[in-house]
C-alpha positions in Angstrom: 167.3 160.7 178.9 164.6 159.7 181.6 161.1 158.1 180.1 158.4 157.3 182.6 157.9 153.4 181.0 158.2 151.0 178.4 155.6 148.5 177.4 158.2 145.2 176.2 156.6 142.8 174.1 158.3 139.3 173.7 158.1 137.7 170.5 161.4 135.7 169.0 160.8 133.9 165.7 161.4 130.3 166.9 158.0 127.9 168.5 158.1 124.4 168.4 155.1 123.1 169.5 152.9 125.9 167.1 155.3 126.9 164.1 154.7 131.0 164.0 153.1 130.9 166.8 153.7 134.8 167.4 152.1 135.6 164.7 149.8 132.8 163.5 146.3 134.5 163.4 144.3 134.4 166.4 140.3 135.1 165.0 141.9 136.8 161.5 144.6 139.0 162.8 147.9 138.2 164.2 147.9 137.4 167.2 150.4 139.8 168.5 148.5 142.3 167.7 146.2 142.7 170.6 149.4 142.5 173.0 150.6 145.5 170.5 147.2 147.2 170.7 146.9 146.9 174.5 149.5 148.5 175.3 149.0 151.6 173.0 145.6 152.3 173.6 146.6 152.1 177.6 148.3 155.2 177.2 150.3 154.9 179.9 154.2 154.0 178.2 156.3 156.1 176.7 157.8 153.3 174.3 155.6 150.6 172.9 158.2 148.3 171.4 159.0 144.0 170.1 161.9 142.5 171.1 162.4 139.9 168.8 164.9 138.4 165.9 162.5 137.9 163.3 162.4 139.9 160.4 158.5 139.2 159.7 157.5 139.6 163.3 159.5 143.1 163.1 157.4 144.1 160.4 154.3 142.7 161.3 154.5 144.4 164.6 155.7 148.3 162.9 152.9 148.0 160.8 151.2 148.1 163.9 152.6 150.7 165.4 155.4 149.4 167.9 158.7 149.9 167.5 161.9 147.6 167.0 164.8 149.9 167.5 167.1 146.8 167.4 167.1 142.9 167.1 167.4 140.4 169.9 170.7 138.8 169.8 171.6 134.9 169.3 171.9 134.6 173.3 168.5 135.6 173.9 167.0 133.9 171.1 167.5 130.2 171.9 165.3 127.9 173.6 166.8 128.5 177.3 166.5 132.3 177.0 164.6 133.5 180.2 162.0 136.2 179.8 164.2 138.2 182.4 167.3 137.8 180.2 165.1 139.4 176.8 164.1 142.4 179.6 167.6 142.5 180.7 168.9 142.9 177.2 166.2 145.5 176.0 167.3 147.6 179.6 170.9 147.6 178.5 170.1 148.3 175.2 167.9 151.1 175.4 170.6 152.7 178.5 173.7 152.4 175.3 171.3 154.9 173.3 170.8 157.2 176.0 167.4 156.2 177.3 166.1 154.5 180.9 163.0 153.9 182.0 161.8 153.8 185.5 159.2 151.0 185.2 158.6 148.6 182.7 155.5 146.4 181.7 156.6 142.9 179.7 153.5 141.7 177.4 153.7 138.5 175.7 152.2 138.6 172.1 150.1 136.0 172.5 148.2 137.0 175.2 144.8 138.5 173.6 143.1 138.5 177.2 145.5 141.6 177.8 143.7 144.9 178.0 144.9 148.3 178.0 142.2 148.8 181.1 144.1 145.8 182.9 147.9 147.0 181.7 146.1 150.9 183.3 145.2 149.2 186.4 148.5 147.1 186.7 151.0 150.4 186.2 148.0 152.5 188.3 148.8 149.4 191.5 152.7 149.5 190.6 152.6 153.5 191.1 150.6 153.6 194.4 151.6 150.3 196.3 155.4 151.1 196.0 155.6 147.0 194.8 158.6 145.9 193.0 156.1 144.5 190.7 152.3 143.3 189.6 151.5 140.3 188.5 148.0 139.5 187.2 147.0 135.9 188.8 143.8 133.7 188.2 142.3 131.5 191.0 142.9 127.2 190.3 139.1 126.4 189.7 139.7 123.2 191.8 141.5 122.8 195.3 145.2 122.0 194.8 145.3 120.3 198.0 143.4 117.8 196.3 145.6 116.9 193.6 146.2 113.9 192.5 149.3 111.9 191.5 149.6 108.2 189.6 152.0 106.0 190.7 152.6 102.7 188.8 149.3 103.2 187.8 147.4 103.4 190.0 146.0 106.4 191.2 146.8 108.3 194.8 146.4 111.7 196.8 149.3 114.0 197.2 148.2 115.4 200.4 146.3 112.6 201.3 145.4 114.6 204.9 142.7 117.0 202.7 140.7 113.9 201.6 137.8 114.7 203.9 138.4 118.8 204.3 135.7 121.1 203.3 136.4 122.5 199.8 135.7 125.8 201.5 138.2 125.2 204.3 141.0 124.9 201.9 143.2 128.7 201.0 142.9 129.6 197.7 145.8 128.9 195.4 146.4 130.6 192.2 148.9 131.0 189.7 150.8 133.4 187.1 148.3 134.2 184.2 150.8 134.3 181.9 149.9 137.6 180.3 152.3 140.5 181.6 154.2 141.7 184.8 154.4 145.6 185.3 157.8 146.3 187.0 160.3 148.8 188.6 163.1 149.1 186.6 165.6 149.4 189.6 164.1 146.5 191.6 164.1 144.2 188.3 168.1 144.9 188.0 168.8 144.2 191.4 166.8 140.8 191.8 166.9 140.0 188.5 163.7 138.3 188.3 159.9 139.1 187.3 158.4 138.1 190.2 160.1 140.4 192.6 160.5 140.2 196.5 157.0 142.4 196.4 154.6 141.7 194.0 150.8 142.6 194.6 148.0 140.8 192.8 145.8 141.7 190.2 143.2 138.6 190.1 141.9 138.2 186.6 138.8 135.9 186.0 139.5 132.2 184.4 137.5 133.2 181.4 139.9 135.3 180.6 143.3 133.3 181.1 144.1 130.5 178.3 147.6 129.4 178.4 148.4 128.5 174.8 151.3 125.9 174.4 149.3 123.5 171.2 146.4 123.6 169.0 143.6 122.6 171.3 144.3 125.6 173.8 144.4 127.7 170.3 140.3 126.8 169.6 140.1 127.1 173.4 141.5 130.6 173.5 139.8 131.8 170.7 136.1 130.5 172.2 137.2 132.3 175.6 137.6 135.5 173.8 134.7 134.9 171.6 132.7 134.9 174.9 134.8 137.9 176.5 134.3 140.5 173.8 129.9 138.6 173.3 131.3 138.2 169.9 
């Protein structure tokens, strides 16, 4: 059976560096729940479902309202798994019971920036560029070609050239938000990867991108959103 898209929301039990983390509540509600809210109220996927092996996460995440047809195996729960290996698995597994979907959207759980108005815009950009993918990007708020590296400590230029360029002068870099990639199905199993051969930009604001790896970017997170939402 055909389905339009899935919405595949990656959250294993194991976190190191913030025990739960995939759950842990994010301003009094788990924090997976606005990846799990997002993608419902976008309105665009067939299938709103958590890949995970936890049996807490599972419920956490039925109660509200995605789906965990199955559990992610051992393979694909370690610390090495690739977020292309989880999407790969769900693929497979979804094709064994009869179902396939021509375009996916992965959404991590703890990524309350996501909106169902940016996952709308993302699937709307995957459907009318003819990309392999979308990936939503933020802009580095200071010139990379400035950056700076120590060296038996003492301090140096990596690109030592830009010292007296014009901050204006210097492209724009940015990188991976961190938040989702909206993807052909068919292009994903033939490269393999989340950021495809094409991918076209969405460009998200800096207020609105926090990656969160410890406790500091935790409070940080929770005061971007804070100010996102005027709450």
């Amino acid at each position: 059976m055909d389905n339009r898209c899935i919405a595949i929301i990656t959250a294993r039990g194991g976190s190191k560096r913030i025990p739960r983390k995939n759950i842990k509540n994010f301003l009094g509600v788990p924090i997976i729940k606005y990846s799990i809210d997002a993608a419902l109220q976008a309105g665009c996927f067939d299938e709103v479902m958590v890949s995970t092996d936890d049996m807490e996460i599972a419920e956490i995440a039925m109660s509200y309202g995605a789906k965990v047809p199955f559990f992610r195996s051992e393979t694909t729960s370690n610390d090495y798994a690739t977020t292309a290996d989880v999407i790969k698995e769900v693929i497979d597994e979804y094709i064994k019971r009869g179902y396939s979907f021509e375009h996916f959207c992965c959404v991590y759980p703890t990524a309350p920036f996501v909106t169902s108005d940016k996952l709308r815009m993302a699937m709307k950009m995957l459907l009318e560029t003819g990309a392999d993918s979308v990936l939503p990007v933020t802009q580095f708020s200071y010139p990379i070609q400035r950056a700076l590296k120590i060296e038996n400590g003492v301090v140096k230029m990596i690109w030592p050239e830009n010292y007296i360029a014009r901050s204006q002068d210097l492209m724009p870099a940015y990188h991976d938000c961190g938040q989702f990639y909206c993807m052909k199905t068919k292009s994903f199993l033939e490269q393999k990867i989340v950021f495809a051969k094409y991918t076209v930009p969405i460009i998200i604001p800096e207020s609105e991108v926090q990656d969160i790896d410890n406790e500091e970017d935790w409070k940080v997170a929770e005061m971007k959103y804070k100010i996102m939402k005027n709450l």
